[in-house]
C-alpha positions in Angstrom: 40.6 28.1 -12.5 38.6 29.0 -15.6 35.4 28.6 -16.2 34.0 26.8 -19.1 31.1 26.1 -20.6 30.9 21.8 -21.4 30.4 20.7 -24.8 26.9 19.2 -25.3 28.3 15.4 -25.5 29.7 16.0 -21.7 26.3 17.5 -20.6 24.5 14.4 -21.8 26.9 12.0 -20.3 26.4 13.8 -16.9 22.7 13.4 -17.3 22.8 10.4 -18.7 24.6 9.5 -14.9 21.8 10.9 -13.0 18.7 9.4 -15.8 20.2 6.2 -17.4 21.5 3.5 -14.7 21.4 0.1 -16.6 18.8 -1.4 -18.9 16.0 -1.4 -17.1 16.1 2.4 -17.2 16.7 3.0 -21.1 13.0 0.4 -21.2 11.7 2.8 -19.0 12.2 5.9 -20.8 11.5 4.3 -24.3 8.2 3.0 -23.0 6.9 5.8 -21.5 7.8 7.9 -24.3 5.5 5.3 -26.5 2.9 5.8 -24.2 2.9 9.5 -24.7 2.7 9.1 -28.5 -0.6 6.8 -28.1 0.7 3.9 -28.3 -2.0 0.6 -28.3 0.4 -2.2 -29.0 4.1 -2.7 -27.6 6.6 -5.0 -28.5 10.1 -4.8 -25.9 12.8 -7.3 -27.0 16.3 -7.7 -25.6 19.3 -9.7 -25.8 21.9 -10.1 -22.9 19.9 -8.4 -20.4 19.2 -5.6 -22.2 23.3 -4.3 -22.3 23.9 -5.9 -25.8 20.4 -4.7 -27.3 16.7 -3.5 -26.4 14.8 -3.0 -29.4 10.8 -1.1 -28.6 8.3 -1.4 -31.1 5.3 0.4 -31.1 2.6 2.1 -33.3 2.2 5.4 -31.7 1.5 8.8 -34.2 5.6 8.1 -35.0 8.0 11.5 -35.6 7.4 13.5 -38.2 10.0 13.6 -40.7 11.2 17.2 -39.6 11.4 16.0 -35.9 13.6 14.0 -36.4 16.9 16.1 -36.4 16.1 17.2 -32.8 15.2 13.4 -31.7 18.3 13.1 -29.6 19.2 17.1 -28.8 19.0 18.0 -25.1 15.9 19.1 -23.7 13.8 18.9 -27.0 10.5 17.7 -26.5 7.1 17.8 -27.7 5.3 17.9 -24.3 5.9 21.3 -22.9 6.2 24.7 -24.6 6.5 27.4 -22.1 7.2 27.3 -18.2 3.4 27.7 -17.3 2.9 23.8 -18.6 5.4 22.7 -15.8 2.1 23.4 -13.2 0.0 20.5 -15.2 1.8 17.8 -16.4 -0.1 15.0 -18.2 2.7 13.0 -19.7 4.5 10.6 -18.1 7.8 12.4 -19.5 8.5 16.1 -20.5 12.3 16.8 -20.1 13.5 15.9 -23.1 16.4 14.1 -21.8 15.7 11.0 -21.9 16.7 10.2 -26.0 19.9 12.6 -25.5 21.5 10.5 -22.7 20.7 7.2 -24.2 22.4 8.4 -27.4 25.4 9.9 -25.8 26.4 6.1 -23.9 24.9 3.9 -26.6 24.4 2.9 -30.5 21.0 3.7 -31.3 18.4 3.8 -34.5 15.0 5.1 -34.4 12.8 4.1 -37.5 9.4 5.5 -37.5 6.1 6.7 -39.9 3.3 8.4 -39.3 -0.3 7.1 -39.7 -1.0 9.1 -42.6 2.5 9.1 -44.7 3.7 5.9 -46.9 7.1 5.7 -46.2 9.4 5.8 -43.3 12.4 7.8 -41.4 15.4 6.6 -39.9 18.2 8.9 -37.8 21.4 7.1 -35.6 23.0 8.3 -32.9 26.5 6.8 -31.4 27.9 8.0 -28.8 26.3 11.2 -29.2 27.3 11.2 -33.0 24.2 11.7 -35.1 23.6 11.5 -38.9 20.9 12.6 -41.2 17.8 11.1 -41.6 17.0 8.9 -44.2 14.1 7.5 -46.2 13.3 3.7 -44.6 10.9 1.0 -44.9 8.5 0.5 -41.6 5.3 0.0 -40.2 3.1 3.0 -38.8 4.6 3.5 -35.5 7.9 3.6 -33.5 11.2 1.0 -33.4 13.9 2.0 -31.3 16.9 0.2 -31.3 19.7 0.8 -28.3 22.6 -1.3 -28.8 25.7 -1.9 -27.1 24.8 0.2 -23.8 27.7 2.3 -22.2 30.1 1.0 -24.9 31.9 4.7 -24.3 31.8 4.0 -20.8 33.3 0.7 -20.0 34.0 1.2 -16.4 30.2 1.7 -15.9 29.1 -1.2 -18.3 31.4 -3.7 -15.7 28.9 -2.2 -12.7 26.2 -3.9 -14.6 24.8 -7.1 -13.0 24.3 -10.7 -14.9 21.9 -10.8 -18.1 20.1 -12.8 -15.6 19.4 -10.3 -13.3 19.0 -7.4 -15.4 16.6 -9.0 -17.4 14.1 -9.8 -14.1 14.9 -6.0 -13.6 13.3 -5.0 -16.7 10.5 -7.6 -16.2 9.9 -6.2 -13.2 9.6 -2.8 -14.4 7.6 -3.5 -17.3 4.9 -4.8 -15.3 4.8 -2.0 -12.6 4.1 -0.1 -15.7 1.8 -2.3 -17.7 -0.1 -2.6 -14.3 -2.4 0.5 -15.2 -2.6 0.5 -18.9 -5.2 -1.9 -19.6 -6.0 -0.7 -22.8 -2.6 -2.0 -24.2 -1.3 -5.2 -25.8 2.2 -5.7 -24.6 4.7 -8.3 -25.2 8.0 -9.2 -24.3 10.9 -10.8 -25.8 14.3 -11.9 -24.0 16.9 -13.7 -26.2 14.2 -14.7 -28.8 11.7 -15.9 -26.0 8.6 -14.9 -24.9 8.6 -13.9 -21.5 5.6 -12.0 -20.8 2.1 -11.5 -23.0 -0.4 -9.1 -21.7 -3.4 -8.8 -24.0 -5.7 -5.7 -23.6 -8.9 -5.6 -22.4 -7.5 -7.7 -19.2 -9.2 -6.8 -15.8 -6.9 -4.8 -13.1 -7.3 -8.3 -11.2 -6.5 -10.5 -14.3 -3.4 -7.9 -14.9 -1.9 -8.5 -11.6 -1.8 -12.1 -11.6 -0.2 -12.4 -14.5 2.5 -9.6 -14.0 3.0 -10.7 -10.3 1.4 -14.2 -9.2 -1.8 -16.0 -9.9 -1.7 -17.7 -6.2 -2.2 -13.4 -5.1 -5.3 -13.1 -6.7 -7.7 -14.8 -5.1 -6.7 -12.5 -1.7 -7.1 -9.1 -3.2 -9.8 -6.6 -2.3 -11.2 -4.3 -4.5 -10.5 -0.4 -3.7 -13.0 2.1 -4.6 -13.4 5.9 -3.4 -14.3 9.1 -5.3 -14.6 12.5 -3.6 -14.4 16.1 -5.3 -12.2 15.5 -8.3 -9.5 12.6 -6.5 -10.5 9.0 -8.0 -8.8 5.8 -6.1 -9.6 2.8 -7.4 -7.3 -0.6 -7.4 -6.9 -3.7 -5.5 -5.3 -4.7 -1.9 -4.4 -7.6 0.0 -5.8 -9.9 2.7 -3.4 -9.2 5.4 -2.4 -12.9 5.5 -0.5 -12.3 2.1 1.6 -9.6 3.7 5.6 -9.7 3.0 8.8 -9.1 4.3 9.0 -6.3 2.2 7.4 -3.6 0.4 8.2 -4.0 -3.0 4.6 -4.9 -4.3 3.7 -1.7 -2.5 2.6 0.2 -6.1 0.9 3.8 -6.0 0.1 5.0 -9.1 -0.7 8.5 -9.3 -2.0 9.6 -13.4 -0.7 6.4 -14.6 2.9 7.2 -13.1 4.0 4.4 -10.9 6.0 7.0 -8.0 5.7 7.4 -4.7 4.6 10.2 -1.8 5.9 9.5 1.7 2.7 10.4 3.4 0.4 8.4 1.1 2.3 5.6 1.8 1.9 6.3 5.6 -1.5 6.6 5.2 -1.5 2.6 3.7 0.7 1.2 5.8 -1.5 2.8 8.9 -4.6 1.4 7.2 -3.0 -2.0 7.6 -1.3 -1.1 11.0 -4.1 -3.2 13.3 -4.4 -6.4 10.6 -0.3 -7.1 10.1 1.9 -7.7 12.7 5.6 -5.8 12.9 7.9 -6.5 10.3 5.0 -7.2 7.3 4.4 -5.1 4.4 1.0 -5.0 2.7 0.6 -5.8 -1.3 -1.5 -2.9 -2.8 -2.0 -1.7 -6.6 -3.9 1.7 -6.0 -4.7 4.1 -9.2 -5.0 7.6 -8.2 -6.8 9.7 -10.6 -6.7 13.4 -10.0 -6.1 17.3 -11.8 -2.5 17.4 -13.0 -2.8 20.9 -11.3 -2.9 19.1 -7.9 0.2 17.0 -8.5 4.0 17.8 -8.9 5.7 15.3 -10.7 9.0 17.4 -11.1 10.8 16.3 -8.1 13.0 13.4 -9.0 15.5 13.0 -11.7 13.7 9.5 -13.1 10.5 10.9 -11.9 10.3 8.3 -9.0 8.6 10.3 -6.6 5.5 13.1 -6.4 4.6 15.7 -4.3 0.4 16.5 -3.8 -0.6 20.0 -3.1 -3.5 18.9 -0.9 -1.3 15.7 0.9 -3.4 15.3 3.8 -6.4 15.2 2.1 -5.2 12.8 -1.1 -3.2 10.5 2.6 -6.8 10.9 4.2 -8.9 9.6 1.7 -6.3 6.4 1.2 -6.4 5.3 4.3 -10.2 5.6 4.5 -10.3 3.7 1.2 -7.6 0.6 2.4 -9.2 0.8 5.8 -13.3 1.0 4.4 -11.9 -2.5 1.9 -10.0 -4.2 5.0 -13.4 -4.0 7.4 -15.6 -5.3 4.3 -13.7 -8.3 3.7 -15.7 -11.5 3.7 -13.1 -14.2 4.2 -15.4 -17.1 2.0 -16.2 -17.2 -1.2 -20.1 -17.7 -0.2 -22.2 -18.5 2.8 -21.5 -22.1 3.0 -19.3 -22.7 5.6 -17.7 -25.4 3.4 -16.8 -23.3 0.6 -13.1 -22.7 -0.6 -12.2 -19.5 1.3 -11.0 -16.6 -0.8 -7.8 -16.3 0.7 -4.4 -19.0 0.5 -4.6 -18.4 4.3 -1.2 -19.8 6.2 0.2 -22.6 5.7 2.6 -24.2 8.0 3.3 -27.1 5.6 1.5 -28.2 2.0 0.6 -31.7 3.9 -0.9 -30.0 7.0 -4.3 -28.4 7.0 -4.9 -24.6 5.7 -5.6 -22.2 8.2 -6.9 -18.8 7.9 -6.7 -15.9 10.0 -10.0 -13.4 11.0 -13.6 -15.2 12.0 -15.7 -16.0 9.1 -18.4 -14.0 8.4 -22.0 -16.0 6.8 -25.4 -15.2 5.6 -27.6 -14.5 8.2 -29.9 -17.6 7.5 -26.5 -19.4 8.5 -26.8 -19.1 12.2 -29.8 -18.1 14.7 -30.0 -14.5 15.3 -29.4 -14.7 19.2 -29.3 -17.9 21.8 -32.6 -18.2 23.4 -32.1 -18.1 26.8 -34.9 -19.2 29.6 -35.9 -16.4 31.9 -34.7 -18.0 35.0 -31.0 -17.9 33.8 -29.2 -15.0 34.1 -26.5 -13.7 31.1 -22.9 -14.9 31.5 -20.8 -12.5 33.3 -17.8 -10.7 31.4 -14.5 -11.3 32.1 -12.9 -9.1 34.6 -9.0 -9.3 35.3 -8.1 -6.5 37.6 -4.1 -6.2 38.2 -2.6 -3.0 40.4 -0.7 -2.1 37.1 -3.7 -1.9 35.1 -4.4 1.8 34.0 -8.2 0.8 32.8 -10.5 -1.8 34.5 -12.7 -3.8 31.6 -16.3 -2.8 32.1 -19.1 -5.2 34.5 -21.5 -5.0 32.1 -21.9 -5.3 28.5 -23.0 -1.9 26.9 -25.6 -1.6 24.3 -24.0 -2.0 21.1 -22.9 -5.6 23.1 -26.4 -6.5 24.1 -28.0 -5.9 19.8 -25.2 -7.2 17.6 -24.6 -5.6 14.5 -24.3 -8.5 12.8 -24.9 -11.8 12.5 -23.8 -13.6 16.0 -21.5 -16.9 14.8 -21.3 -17.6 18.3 -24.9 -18.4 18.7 -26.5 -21.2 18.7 -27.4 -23.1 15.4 -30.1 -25.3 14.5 -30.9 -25.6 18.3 -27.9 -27.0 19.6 -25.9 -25.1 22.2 -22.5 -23.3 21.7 -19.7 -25.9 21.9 -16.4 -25.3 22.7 -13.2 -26.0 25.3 -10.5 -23.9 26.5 -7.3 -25.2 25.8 -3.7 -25.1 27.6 -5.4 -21.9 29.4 -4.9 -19.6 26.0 -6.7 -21.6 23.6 -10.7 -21.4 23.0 -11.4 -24.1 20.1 -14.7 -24.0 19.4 -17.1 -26.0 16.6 -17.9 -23.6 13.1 -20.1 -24.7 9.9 -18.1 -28.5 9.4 -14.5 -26.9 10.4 -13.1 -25.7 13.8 -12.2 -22.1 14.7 -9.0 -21.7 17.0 -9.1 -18.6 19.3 -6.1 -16.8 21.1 -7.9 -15.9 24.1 -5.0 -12.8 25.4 -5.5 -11.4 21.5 -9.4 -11.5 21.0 -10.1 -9.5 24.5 -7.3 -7.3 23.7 -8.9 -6.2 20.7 -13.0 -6.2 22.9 -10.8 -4.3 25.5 -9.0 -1.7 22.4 -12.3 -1.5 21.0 -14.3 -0.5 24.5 -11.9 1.9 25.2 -11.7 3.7 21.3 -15.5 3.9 21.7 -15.8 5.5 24.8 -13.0 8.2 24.0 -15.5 9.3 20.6 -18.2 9.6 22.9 -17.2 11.9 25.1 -15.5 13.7 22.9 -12.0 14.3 24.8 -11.3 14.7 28.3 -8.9 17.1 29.3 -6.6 17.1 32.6 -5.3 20.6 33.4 -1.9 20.5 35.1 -1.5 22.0 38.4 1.9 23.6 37.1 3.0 24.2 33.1 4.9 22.0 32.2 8.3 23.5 30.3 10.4 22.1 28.0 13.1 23.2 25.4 12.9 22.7 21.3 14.6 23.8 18.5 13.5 26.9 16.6 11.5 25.0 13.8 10.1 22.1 16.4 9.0 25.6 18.5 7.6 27.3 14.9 5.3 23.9 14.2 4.1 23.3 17.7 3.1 26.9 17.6 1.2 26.6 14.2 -0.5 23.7 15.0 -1.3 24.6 18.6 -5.2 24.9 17.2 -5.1 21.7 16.3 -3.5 20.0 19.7 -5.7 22.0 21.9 -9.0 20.1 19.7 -6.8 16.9 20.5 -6.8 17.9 24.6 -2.9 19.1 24.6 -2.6 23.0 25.0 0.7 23.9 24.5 1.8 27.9 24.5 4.7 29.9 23.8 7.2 30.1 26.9 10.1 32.0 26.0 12.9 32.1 22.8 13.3 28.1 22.8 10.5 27.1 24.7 7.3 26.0 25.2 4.8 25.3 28.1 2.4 22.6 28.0 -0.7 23.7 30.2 -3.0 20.4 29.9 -3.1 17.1 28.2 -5.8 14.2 27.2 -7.2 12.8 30.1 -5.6 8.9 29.5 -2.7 10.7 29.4 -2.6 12.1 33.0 -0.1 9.7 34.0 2.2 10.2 30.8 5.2 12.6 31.0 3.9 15.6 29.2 7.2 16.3 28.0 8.0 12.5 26.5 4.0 13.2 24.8 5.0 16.1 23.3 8.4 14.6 21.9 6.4 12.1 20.6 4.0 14.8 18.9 6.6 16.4 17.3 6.9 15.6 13.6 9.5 13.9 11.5 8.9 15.9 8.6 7.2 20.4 8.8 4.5 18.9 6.8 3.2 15.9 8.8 -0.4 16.6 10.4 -0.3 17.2 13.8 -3.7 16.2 14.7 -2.3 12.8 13.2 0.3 12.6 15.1 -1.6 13.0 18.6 -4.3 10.5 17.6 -1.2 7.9 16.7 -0.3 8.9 20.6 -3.4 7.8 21.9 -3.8 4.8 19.8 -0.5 3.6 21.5 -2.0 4.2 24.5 -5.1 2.6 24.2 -2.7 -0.2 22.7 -0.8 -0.2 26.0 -4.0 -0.2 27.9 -5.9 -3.4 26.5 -2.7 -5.6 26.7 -2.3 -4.8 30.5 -5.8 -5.0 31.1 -6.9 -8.1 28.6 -6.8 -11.7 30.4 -3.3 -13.5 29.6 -2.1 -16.7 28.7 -2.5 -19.2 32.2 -5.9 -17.4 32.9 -8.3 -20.3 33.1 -11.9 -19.0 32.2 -15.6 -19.8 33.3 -17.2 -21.7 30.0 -20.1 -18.2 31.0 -17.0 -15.7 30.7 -16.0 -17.4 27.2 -19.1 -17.5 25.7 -19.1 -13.8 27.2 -16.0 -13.2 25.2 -17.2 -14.9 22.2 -20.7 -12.5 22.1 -18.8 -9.5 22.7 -16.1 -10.2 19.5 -19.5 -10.9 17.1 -20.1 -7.1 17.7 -16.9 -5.5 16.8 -16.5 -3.9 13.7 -12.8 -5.7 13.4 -12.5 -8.7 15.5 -9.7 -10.6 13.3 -6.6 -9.0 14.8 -5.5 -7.4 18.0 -4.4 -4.4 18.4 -0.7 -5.1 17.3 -1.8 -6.4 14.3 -1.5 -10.6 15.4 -4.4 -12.4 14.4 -7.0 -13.3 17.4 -8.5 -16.7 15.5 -7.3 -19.6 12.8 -10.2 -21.1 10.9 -9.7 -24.3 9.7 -12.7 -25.2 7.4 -13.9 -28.6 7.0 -12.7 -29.0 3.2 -9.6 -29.0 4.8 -9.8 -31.1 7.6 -11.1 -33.3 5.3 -8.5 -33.0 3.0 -5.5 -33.6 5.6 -7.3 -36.9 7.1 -7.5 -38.3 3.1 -11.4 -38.1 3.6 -11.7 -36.0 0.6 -9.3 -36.6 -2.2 
């Protein structure tokens, strides 16, 4: 075997394998590379999906005449100079790739001017063929022309899917990247028609309908958190807009649409309690931060980032989702009868809308508290002891219970009393505003139970049962080397573990609601999937489950007929949670079907 070095035209094609898949990513690297130059205005046309032509207008600073000769050489670029500029990147492209492997599997043109001359260059490429620029007519700006795409690869142009289908590719793509820019115009063209027009000056919210559907609008939250030089700002869903899948899942990091696996943990954790298994949240976050805190060399098309402070950029994510989840108001005002600001669910477009969580009003809305006459003691709260139950729910409401936090919408109003019926034993349906609110009785007292039990474990910090006997088990050298390391950390969280041995460990005490757990199935379940994941994370995930496990053993069950004092209990006690609208497992505890509705189902209200 010898040893050769390739000829340039067989590098390119190689990288051009690993950069340039079909259209869609030739649109990519064109636009991003007008986005670098400044651009304010793009124009992106194609014809047959992008394989026969994609032609990118825009009127950026343009090349200057000398750069021209280097516009499609490998790894010339005018974004980095020396290897230090690799540790802050502020373009969204820098390897100077990008033009070479288009060139080397397709026909292309670049005309362009700069601002400031009065006549225009041109330079081809074909096949990785270039000639010399020449004097052209053109606008200040950009045009890039790529025709004919993998015409010197024909077995890889036959992998390509139907115009059809690469043309919703690249309309995807271009508005997962037009999502951000506000500040500029774009357009774009398939087969001479005008598929999508995006003015600047649009609002994030305005952006996202039009890029991904108007009906989502009116069920996004606004995001907002700042803290020591990281910025997230952006937009996320009412959980009853969920999907099957996460493809609306968009975290922008410096304008770069990419993604970081434990950011995105961090989201889908936020939403863990509203969405029930199998749903993905829809989320358009912006993360603004030093270019010095952020590696964007990692992926060959630049899909993914790495953060140098993850935990704290994950952290301050899912305190942002999580802060715009529990501030939700679920009507567009305080009139019960108002259109509410979610689509809700809809079984069928003839039946009535629901929507899932309890509404929250003005506090004129409803009388602060039911009056009650001395002589008539408080309802008792619900109490369902089983012998399997690890935790019996409280006898007596405690404080935060007895003063609610905010406004009661089980009280009464306007002097009348509280009216409501339980129904089939699981049902409460009880009278809101003009509509009717449907409660799942199992749900909303696993979530009072949940919530009890989540309070009580901050209070008192953690409680720590010692184990008559270390516990011993075996791990691998590097599950050994992180357990160690984080052993800190665990002990805060109640579980001591110390070093036992070359492959072992001994675990010496564990949280308290864990004394009946298998110490060495907990600390399997510590144990991280990736060195980096946080380990006092990890634990509090453990416990959640628990206190997950907990409430649905301990909460009253479908069949349980209830006292009208115990559901009017049960009612009270939800007012004061911080998030009554979904249990624990993320299924929601009430359906509000507002009077506009009803109305609307029984023709009363055309």
């Amino acid at each position: 075997m010898v040893i050769r070095v390739l000829r340039p035209e067989v590098q390119n094609q190689i990288a051009a394998g690993e950069v340039i898949e079909r259209p869609a990513s030739v649109v990519k690297e064109l636009v991003e590379n007008s986005l670098d130059a400044g651009a304010t205005k793009l124009r992106i046309e194609i014809q047959g999906g992008g394989a026969d032509l994609m032609r990118i207008t825009d009127d950026g600073a343009g090349f200057l005449p000398e750069d021209l000769p280097l516009a499609f050489a490998s790894h010339a670029t005018s974004k980095l100079s020396d290897l230090s500029d690799l540790d802050h990147i502020a373009s969204l492209g820098f390897r100077g790739e990008a033009l070479a492997s288009i060139g080397s599997v397709a026909r292309c043109t670049i005309k362009s001017r700069r601002h400031e001359n009065g006549e225009g260059w041109q330079v081809r490429c074909d096949g990785g063929v270039e000639s010399a620029p020449q004097p052209c007519g053109c606008p200040p700006g950009t045009q890039i022309e790529v025709r004919d795409l993998f015409f010197s690869l024909p077995a890889r142009r036959r992998f390509l899917k139907s115009a059809a289908a690469e043309k919703a590719r690249i309309q995807e793509l271009l508005c997962e990247i037009a999502l951000p820019r506000l500040d500029v115009d774009w357009t774009f063209v398939s087969d001479g028609k005008e598929i999508l027009r995006l003015p600047a000056g649009q609002s994030l919210l305005e952006r996202f309908g039009a890029c991904f559907s108007r009906d989502l609008v009116r069920g996004m939250l606004p995001v907002s958190r700042r803290s020591n030089g990281l910025s997230i700002e952006g937009l996320c869903c009412e959980p009853d807009l969920a999907r099957r899948d996460g493809r609306l899942e968009l975290l922008y990091v410096n304008g770069r649409c990419a993604s970081e696996r434990q950011a995105l943990f961090a989201v889908r954790q936020a939403y863990r309690e509203f969405l029930m298994g199998g749903r993905f949240p829809i989320y358009a976050l912006l993360v603004t931060m030093p270019p010095d805190q952020v590696d964007v060399n990692v992926h060959p098309r630049k899909a993914e980032v790495r953060f140098l402070e993850s935990r704290r950029v994950a952290g301050s994510l899912h305190e942002a989702v999580r802060s715009a989840l529990l501030a939700r108001t679920t009507m567009a005002s305080s009139d019960p009868a108002a259109v509410p600001r979610t689509l809700g669910i809809v079984v069928d477009p003839d039946k009535p809308r629901a929507q899932s969580g309890f509404p929250t009003s003005e506090p004129s809305l409803f009388a602060p508290r039911m009056e009650r006459r001395p002589d008539v003691a408080p309802p008792p709260v619900i109490v369902r002891e089983r012998a399997d139950v690890d935790y019996a729910t409280p006898r007596s409401l405690d404080a935060a219970a007895a003063t609610p936090a905010r406004p009661n919408p089980f009280a009464a109003h306007e002097g009348r009393s509280l009216r409501f019926l339980q129904a089939h034993d699981l049902y409460v349906v009880l009278q809101w505003g003009d509509g009717i609110m449907v409660v799942d009785q199992h749900a909303l007292h696993e979530r009072v139970v949940y919530e009890r039990l989540r309070a009580q474990h901050r209070a008192r910090k953690v409680q720590v049962q010692r184990l008559l006997a270390p516990f011993v088990i075996e791990v691998s050298p590097s599950e050994k080397a992180w357990l160690l390391d984080a052993r800190d950390v665990l002990q805060k969280g109640g579980l001591d573990v110390d070093d036992f041995g070359p492959s072992a460990v001994a675990v010496h005490s564990v949280p308290a609601v864990f004394h009946r757990a298998d110490p060495g199935r907990l600390l399997r379940a510590v144990l991280p999937m990736d060195a980096d994941d946080d380990p006092g994370a990890r634990l509090e995930e453990q416990l959640v489950e628990r206190f997950h496990s907990m409430a649905c053993r301990s909460a009253v069950m479908s069949g349980d007929r209830l006292a009208d004092a115990e559901i009017e209990s049960l009612l009270r006690e939800a007012a004061t949670l911080e998030h009554p609208h979904n249990c624990p497992h993320g299924r929601p505890t009430v359906l509000t079907f507002p009077g506009a509705e009803l109305e609307r189902y029984f023709r009363r209200r055309c």
